[in-house]
Each structure stands twice: as structure tokens, then as C-alpha cells.
C-alpha positions in Angstrom: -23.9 21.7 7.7 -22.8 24.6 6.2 -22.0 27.8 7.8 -24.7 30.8 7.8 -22.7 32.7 5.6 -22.5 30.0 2.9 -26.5 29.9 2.6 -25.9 33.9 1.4 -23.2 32.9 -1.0 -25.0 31.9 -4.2 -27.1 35.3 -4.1 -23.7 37.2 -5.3 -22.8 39.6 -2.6 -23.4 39.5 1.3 -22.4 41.9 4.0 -19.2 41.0 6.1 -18.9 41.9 9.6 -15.2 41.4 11.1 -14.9 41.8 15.1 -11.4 41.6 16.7 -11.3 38.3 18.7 -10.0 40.1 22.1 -12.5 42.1 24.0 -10.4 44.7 24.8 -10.0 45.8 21.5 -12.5 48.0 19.7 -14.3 48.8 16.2 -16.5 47.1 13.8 -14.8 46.2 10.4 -17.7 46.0 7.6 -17.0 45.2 4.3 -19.5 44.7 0.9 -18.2 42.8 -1.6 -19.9 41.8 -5.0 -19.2 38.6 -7.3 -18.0 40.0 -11.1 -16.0 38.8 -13.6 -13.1 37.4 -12.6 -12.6 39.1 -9.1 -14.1 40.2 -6.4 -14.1 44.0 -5.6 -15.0 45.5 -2.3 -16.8 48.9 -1.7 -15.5 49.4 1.5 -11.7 50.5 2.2 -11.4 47.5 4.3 -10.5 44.4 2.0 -9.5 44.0 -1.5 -9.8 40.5 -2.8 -8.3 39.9 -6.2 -6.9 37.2 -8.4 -3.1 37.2 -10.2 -2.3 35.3 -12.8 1.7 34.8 -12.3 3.1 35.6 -8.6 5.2 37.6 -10.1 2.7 40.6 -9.6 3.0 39.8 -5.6 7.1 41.8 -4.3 8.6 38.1 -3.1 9.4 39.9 0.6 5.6 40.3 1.1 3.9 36.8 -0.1 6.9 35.4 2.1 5.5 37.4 4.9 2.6 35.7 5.3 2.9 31.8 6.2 4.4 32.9 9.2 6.5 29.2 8.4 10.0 28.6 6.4 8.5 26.7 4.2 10.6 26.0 0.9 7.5 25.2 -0.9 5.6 27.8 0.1 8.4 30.9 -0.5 7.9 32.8 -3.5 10.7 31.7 -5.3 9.7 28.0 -5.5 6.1 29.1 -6.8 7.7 31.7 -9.3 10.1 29.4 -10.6 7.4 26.6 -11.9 5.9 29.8 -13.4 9.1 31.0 -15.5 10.5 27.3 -16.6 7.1 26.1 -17.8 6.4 23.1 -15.1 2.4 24.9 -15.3 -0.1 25.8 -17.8 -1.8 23.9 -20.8 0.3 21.1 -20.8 0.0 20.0 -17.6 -3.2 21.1 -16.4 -2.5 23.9 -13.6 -3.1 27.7 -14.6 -2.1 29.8 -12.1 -5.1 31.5 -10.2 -3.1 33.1 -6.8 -5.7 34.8 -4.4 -4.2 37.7 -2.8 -6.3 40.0 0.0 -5.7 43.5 0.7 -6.8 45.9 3.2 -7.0 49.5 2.9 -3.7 50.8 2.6 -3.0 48.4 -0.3 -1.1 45.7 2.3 -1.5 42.0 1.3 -2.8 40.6 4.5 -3.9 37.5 3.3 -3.4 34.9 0.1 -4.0 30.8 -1.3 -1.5 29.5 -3.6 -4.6 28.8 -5.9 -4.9 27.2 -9.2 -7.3 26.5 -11.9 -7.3 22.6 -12.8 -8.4 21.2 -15.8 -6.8 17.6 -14.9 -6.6 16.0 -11.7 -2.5 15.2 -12.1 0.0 16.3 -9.2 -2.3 16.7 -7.2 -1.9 13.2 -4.9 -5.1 13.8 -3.5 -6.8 11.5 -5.8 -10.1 12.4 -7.3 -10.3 10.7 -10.8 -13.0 8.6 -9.8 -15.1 11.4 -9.4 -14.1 12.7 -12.3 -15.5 10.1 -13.9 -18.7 10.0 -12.0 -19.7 13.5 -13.1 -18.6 12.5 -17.3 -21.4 10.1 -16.6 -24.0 11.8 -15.3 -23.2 13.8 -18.4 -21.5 16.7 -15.7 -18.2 19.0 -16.3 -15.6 18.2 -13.2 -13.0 20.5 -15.1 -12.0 23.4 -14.5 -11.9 23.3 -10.5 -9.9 25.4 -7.9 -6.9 23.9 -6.0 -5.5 25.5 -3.2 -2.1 23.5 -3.4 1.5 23.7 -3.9 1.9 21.7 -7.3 2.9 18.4 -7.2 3.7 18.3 -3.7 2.5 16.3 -1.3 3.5 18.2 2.0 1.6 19.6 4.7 1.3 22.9 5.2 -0.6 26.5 5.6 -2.9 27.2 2.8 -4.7 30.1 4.4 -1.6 32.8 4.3 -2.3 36.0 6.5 0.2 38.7 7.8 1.3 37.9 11.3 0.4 41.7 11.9 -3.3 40.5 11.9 -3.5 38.2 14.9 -6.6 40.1 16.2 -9.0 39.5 13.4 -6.6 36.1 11.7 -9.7 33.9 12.7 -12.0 36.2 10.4 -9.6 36.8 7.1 -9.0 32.9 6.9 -13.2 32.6 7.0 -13.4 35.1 4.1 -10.9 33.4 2.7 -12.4 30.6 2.5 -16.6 31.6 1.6 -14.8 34.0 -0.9 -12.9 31.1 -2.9 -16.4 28.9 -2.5 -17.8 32.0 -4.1 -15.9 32.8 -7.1 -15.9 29.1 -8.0 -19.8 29.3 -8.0 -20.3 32.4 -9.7 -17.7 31.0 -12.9 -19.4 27.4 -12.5 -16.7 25.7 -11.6 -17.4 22.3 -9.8 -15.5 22.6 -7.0 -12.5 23.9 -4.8 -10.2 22.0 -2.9 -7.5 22.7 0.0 -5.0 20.3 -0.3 -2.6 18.6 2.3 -3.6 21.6 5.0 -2.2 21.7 8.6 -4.1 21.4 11.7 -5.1 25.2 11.8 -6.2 25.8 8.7 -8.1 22.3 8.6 -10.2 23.7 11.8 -11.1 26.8 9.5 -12.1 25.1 6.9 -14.4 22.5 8.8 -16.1 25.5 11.0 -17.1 26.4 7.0 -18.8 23.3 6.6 -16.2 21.8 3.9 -16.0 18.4 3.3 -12.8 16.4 4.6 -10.8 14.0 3.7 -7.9 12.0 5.2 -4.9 10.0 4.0 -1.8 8.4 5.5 2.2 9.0 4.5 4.9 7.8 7.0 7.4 10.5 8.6 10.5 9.8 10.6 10.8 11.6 14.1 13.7 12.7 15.5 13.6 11.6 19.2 16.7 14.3 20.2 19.3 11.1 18.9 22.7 12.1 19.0 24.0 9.9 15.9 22.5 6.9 13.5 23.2 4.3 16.2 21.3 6.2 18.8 18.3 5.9 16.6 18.9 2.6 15.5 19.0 1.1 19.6 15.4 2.1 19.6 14.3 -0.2 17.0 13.8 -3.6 17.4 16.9 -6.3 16.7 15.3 -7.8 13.5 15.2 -4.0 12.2 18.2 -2.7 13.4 20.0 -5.8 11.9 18.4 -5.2 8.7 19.6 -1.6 7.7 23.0 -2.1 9.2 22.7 -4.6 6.2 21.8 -2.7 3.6 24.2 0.2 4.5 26.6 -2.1 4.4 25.7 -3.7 1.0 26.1 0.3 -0.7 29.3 0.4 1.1 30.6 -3.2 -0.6 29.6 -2.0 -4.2 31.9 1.1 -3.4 29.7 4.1 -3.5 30.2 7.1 -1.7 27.6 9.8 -1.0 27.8 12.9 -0.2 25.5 16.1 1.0 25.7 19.2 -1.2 23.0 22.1 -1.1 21.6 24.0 -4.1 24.0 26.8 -4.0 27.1 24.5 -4.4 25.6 22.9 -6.9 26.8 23.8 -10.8 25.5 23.6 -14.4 27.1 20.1 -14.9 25.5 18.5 -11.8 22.3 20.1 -12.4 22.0 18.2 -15.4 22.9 15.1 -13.6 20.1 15.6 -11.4 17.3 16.6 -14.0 18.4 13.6 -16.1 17.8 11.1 -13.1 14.4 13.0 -12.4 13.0 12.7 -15.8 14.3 8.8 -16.2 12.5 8.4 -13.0 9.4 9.4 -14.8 9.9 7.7 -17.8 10.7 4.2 -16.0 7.0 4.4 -14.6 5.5 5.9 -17.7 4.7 9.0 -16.4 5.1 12.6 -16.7 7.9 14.7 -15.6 6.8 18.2 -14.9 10.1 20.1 -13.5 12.5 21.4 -15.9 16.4 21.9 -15.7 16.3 26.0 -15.2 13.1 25.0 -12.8 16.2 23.3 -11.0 18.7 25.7 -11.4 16.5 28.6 -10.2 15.8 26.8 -6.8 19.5 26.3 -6.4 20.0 29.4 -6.4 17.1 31.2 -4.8 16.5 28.8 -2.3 20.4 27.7 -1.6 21.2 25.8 1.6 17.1 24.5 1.4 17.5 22.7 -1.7 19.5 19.5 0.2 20.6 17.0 -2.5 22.5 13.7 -1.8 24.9 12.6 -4.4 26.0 9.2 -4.9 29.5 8.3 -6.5 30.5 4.9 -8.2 34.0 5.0 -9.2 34.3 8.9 -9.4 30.9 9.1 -11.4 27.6 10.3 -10.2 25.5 7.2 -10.6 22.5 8.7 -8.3 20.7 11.6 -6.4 18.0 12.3 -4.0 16.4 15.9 -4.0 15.4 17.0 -0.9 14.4 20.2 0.5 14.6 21.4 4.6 12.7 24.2 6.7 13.9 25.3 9.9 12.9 22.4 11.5 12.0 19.5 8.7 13.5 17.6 5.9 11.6 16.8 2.7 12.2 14.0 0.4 11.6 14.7 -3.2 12.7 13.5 -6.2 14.9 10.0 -6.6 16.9 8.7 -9.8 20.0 6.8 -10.8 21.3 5.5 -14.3 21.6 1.8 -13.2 20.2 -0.4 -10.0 22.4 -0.5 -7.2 21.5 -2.7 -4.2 19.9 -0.3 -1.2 21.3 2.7 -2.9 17.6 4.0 -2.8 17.0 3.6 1.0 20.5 4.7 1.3 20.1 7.5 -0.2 16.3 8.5 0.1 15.9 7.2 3.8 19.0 6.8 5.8 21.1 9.8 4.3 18.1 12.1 5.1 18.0 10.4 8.8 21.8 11.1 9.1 21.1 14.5 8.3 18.3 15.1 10.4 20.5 14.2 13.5 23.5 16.1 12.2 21.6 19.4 11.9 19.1 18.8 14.6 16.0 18.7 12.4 12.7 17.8 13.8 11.2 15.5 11.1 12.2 13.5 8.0 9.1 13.5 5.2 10.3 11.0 2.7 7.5 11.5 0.2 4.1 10.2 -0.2 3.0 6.6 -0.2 4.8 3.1 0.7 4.6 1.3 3.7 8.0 -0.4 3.2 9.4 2.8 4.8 7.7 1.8 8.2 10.3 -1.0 8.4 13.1 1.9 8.3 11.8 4.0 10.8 8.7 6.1 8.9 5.5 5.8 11.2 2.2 6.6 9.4 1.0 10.0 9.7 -2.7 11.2 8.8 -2.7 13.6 5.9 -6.0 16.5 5.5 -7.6 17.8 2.7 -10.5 19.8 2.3 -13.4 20.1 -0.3 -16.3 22.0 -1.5 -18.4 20.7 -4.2 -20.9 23.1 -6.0 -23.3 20.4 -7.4 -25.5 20.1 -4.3 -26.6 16.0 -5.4 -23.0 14.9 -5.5 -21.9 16.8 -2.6 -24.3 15.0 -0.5 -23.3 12.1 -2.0 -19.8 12.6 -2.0 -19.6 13.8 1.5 -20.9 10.2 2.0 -18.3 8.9 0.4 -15.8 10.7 2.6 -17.3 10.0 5.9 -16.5 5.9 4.7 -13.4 6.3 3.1 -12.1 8.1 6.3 -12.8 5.3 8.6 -11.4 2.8 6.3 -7.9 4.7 6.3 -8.5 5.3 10.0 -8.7 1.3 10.9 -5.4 1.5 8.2 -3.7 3.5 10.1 -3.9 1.8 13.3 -3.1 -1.4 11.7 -0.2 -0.2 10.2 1.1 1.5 13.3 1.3 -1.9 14.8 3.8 -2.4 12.0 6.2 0.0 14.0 9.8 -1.2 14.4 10.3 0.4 17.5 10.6 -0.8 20.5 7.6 -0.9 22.5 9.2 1.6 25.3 10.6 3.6 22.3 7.7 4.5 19.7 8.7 7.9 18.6 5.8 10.5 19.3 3.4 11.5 16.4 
């Protein structure tokens, strides 16, 4: 059921009333806002919702203000730099559409990374299907809204608001929200979708009446171990046998790997790195999206975050593994190498990024999306959260069906793949 305010949507313009959560604090915030054009301009000197077209209009110090997290993917130099190095627009689908929230004084208080989508790649939140169903019932699907950080599959905040505003945070994420559902209606869009959301905002966005959906990835914990071996005494014999193996087998062909962070890296490696990236792609006929400066403007913007693991054959780079890190996570990436090696990828994607965990006292390893052959190294499975508005009363009905089932079914997954767990029993790291 959607909220009360939702019903008032679709008329254009409603009244919003903002009360600060604690009691003790006092006033009545009212704000009128009307749906035009493109944005959405209030009459009151309370809130300014607008839309920017490049994040460039937003100073980088104050969209980083606002997650109140360190994460690499949400900063303002990640987003800018798919902007400048042409990883978005036409060719692949994703037109920059960046809410940003103002109040009276001109301070961004709150903002989406938001995007208009006229495909459904990079997203990894996989809708084709309805797609499809709406081309045959002679309906557009494209464009839709996508509050996401492209082509990343990693939780996160998707509701930003300035820490200053804990009093009335509960109310800015709501507007938020009904704002978004209402631009999308009043340009005909089909739908808006908050992609691969954390725990707060997910509770937001259901209160709203959105529709949600659940998948699974698998995420290494670190259970305070002091080295590799301390992690791998809590796993079962068989395991632990097993990945002493396959380290071994990269040390026998003679490869060495080694740690070095985006700031260290040069021109010459950067190349490296973007040519093993694209092959990646091309090996699975698919579509690389990141370019080289894309790669060299993260190295150095984002420095020490950027976390990549180089692998040498015979004083030649044969391989690397992009990651990036927040204060307290690592984030698998990208993967390529010019030849197979044997269990230089879960060397280098898996037990490099465990090592490195332990050695900087990181909290969690996220390898990347998909594959339950990581369970075997460690990687429990994790439920993932999106959530989705669809403007087309019939197929939201119907859709929100369609969620309800598919989320049991990966539910029952889940739990059958947590029996997987090569821990053991007395040492199943907490999820």
C-alpha cells in the first residue's frame, strides 16, 4: 500500500509538512512545490529540488558531505570521472540526471546519484524481462530513473543528506523519495529504481510503499584474524587443504604479486590494467564501459582507495585485479590477464584481497557480484536490496507479484547455499 502522500502525487503539486523528529525541538517547516518541466521548484524558502546534468555543477567538498560514508563509489570524483572520459551517455545507455536538494540558504542538504536509462545494461539488477513484457503489451519501458552508481554492484546510501540535518533526515529522505516518483510520472517515464540500497535507506523506501526486491552476492568477513592462516584454521580440512593448493600452484608457475594503490600507479601500468579490463569484456562478448583516463583520473583523485594487485611472470605484468577500499571494506572490481595461469584468478581476486583485509584491518572483502564458487574460499552469501516504483498501475500490481515470489525463491537459495559454508561449524563468520 502506498503511502498517503503518493495518492496526492499524480495531481502535480501537494503541500509538505516537515516536523523535527525530537519533541523538544520546535517549528513547522512547510513547503509547496509544483511539477514543471524538468524540475521541481518550490515557493517556499524551505527546499529547492532540482536536477543537474553533469556533477560537475555540485563543489566536490559538498556532494562528499553528504553520505556521511567513505565510499569510493559514491565520492564525487568517481562519479565525475565516468562523466569526463565518456563511460555514460548515448552509447551506453545512462544520461546523467543527479537530484540535488537545497534549503533556504542555497545549502545542498540532500541528493540521488540519479540517472536516466534508456537500456537496462550495468545495472545488475536485472529487469530485461520486463522490458520485454511491456514491448508486448505494446508499452515504452525506456527511459526510466536509476538511482545507482553505474555499473556497480555495491551496497550503499542512495538517499544522501547532510549530517547537519539529523532532526528532520527521516523527512528529506521521504521527499526524496515521493519527489523522484513524481518527476518520473509527470515526464511519463515507466518507472524509478533504487539500486543495491543499504538497510536505512531500504526502510525509507518501503515506509513509501515501493516495491522490493532481493538478491544474493557472497562477502568475506573478517573475524579480527591476525594473518591468512588464522583465517584458514576456521575453515574446514577439505577447504583449508584446497587453497593452500592453489596458492601454491601460482607460486610453482613463478608469479609474484604485489599491492600498489592508484597513486603509485603510472601511465605505462595504467595501460596494462585498461588492456586486461577491456580483454575481459571482449573474452565474454560484452561491453567495456571504463576508459583509460576514466582510470587514470581515479588513480589520482582517489589514490590509496583505488587498491590494485599486480601479477608478475618473469618480470612482466601478466595480470591485475582492480579493487577499491573504504575505511572499513574492500571491493573487488575488475579482473584480466593476457594468458590463463592456474589459480592466478582466485589468487589474485580472492586470496590477495583476504591478505589485505587482515593486513590493514578491514572489516569486509566484496569480491563482486555473482558465483557461488567463491563460498568454497571463504565468501558467505549476503542478501542484496533494491527498490522499485512502477508508474503503470496494471503491471505494478502484477509485478509487485512477481517480486513477492522471486524473493522467497532466493530466500530458500540463500539458506541452501549458506549450508555450503566451509566454516567450521563453531566458526561461521557473522553476517
Amino acid at each position: 500500500m502506498a503511502s498517503p502522500a503518493l495518492a496526492r502525487l499524480a495531481e502535480g503539486s501537494f503541500v509538505v509538512l516537515m516536523k523535527p523528529q525530537n519533541q523538544g525541538e520546535t517549528g513547522v517547516l512547510g513547503a509547496f512545490f509544483e511539477i514543471k518541466n524538468t524540475v521541481s521548484k518550490l515557493t517556499s524558502t524551505v527546499l529547492h529540488f532540482s536536477i543537474c546534468n553533469t556533477l560537475e555543477e555540485v563543489e566536490a567538498a559538498e556532494w562528499n558531505r553528504l553520505s556521511g560514508e567513505d565510499s569510493p563509489f559514491l565520492s564525487h570524483e568517481f562519479l565525475v570521472a565516468l562523466e569526463r572520459h565518456g563511460c555514460l551517455g548515448q552509447r551506453f545507455g545512462w544520461y546523467p540526471f543527479h537530484q540535488t536538494v537545497r534549503d533556504q540558504r542555497g545549502k545542498l542538504v540532500g541528493a540521488m546519484p540519479m540517472y536516466l536509462k534508456t537500456n537496462s545494461y550495468g545495472e545488475f539488477v536485472f529487469d530485461w524481462s520486463w522490458a520485454s513484457a511491456y514491448q508486448r503489451c505494446g508499452l515504452r519501458y525506456y527511459p526510466k530513473l536509476v538511482i545507482a552508481v553505474p555499473y556497480t554492484p555495491v551496497t550503499g546510501p542512495r538517499l544522501l543528506v547532510h549530517p547537519d540535518t539529523k532532526a528532520v533526515i527521516r523527512d528529506i529522505k521521504q521527499r526524496m523519495i515521493e519527489w523522484t516518483i513524481a518527476f518520473a510520472q509527470s515526464k511519463e517515464f515507466s518507472s524509478s529504481h533504487w539500486l543495491f540500497t543499504n538497510v536505512d535507506d531500504i526502510q525509507h523506501l518501503k515506509a513509501i510503499g515501493l516495491m522490493m526486491r532481493t538478491g544474493c552476492q557472497y562477502h568475506w568477513y573478517n573475524s579480527h584474524y591476525e594473518h591468512f592462516e588464522h583465517f584458514l584454521n576456521g575453515l574446514t580440512s577439505r577447504k583449508r587443504k584446497k587453497i593452500r593448493r592453489e596458492r601454491q600452484r601460482v607460486k610453482e608457475q613463478g608469479i609474484k604479486l604485489n599491492v600498489i594503490h592508484g597513486h603509485e600507479a603510472d601511465n605505462k601500468l595504467w595501460k596494462l590494467v585498461h588492456h586486461f579490463y577491456v580483454n575481459t569484456f571482449a573474452r565474454k562478448t560484452s561491453l567495456a564501459t571504463l576508459s583509460l583516463e576514466f582510470f587514470k583520473e581515479i588513480g589520482r583523485t582517489l589514490g590509496e582507495r583505488v587498491v590494485l594487485i599486480v601479477a608478475e611472470h618473469r618480470s612482466q605484468i601478466v595480470a591485475c585485479a582492480v579493487s577499491f577500499r573504504s575505511n572499513n571494506s574492500l571491493y573487488g572490481r575488475f579482473w584480466g590477464c593476457n594468458q590463463p595461469y592456474h589459480s592466478l584468478h582466485f589468487e589474485a581476486c580472492y586470496y590477495q584481497g583476504i591478505d589485505y583485509c587482515i593486513n590493514h584491518k578491514l572489516d569486509r572483502f566484496e569480491p563482486g557480484a555473482q558465483g557461488e564458487h567463491k563460498i568454497a574460499r571463504g565468501f558467505l552469501p549476503v542478501r542484496t536490496w533494491s527498490a522499485h516504483w512502477i508508474t503503470h498501475e496494471d503491471f505494478r500490481s502484477i509485478l509487485g507479484d512477481f517480486c513477492q515470489r522471486e524473493q522467497q525463491i532466493i530466500d530458500q537459495e540463500c539458506r541452501e547455499l549458506m549450508a555450503l559454508s566451509p566454516y567450521r561449524i563453531d566458526n561461521i563468520s557473522p553476517i
